[in-house]
C-alpha positions in Angstrom: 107.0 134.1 87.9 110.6 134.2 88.6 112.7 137.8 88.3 114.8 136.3 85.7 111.4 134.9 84.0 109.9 138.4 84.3 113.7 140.5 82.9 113.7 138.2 79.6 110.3 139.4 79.1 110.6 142.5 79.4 113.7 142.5 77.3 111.6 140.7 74.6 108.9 143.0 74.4 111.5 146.1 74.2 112.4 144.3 71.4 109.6 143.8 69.4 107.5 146.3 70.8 107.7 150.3 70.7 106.5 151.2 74.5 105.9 154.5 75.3 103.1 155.9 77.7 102.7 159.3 79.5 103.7 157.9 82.9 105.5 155.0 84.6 101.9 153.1 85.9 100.9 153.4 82.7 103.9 151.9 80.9 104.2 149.3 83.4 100.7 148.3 82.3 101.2 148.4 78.8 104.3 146.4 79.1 102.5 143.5 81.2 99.7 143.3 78.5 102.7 143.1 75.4 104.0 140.1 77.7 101.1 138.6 78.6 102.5 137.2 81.3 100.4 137.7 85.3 103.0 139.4 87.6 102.2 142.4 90.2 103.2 145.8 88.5 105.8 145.9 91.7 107.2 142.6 90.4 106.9 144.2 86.7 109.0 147.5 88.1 111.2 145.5 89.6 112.4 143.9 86.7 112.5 147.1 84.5 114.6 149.0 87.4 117.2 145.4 87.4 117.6 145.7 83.8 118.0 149.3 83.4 120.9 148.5 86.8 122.4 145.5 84.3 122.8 148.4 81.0 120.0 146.1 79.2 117.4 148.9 79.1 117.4 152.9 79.5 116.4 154.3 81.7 112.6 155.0 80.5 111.6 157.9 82.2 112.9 160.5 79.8 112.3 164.2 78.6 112.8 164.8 75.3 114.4 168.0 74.3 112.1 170.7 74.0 109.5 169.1 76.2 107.7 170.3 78.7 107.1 167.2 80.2 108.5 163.6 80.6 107.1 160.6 79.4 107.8 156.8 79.7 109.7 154.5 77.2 111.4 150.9 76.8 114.1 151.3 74.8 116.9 148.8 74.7 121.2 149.5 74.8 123.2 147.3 72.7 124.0 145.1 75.5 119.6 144.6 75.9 119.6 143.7 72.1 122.5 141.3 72.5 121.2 139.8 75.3 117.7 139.6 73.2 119.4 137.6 70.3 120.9 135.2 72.9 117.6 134.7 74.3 115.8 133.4 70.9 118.9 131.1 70.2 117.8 129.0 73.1 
């Protein structure tokens, strides 16, 4: 699957889905089964780490105030959403 294929994807299941998983292998997982798609996690990382570089995503590794440890989340900025709505136009 192609690293564009892979970003829109991932952008559509931070849409529709609410990821969040104690760690990044495990996120990664749980963001391959929302797509449904086949693609190495490394491919899957990848594609996270390029949209997070692009200001689609945040970055997901966060710590929430008060924590006392991080955790792992898809969340898109308004420039992920945007280019979410463009994708389901086509």
């Amino acid at each position: 699957m192609s690293a564009d294929r892979l970003t829109s994807a991932v952008l559509l299941v931070a849409f529709h889905h609410r990821l969040t998983a104690p760690d990044a292998d495990t996120g990664i997982s749980l963001l391959a089964e929302a797509a449904g798609r086949s693609a190495s996690p490394e491919a899957w990382r990848n594609a996270v780490a390029g949209a997070v570089f692009d200001g689609l995503l945040h970055d997901p590794v966060r710590l929430p105030e008060g924590a006392l440890q991080c955790h792992w989340h898809l969340e898109l900025t308004p420039k992920g959403v945007a280019a979410v709505r463009g994708l389901r136009k086509d």
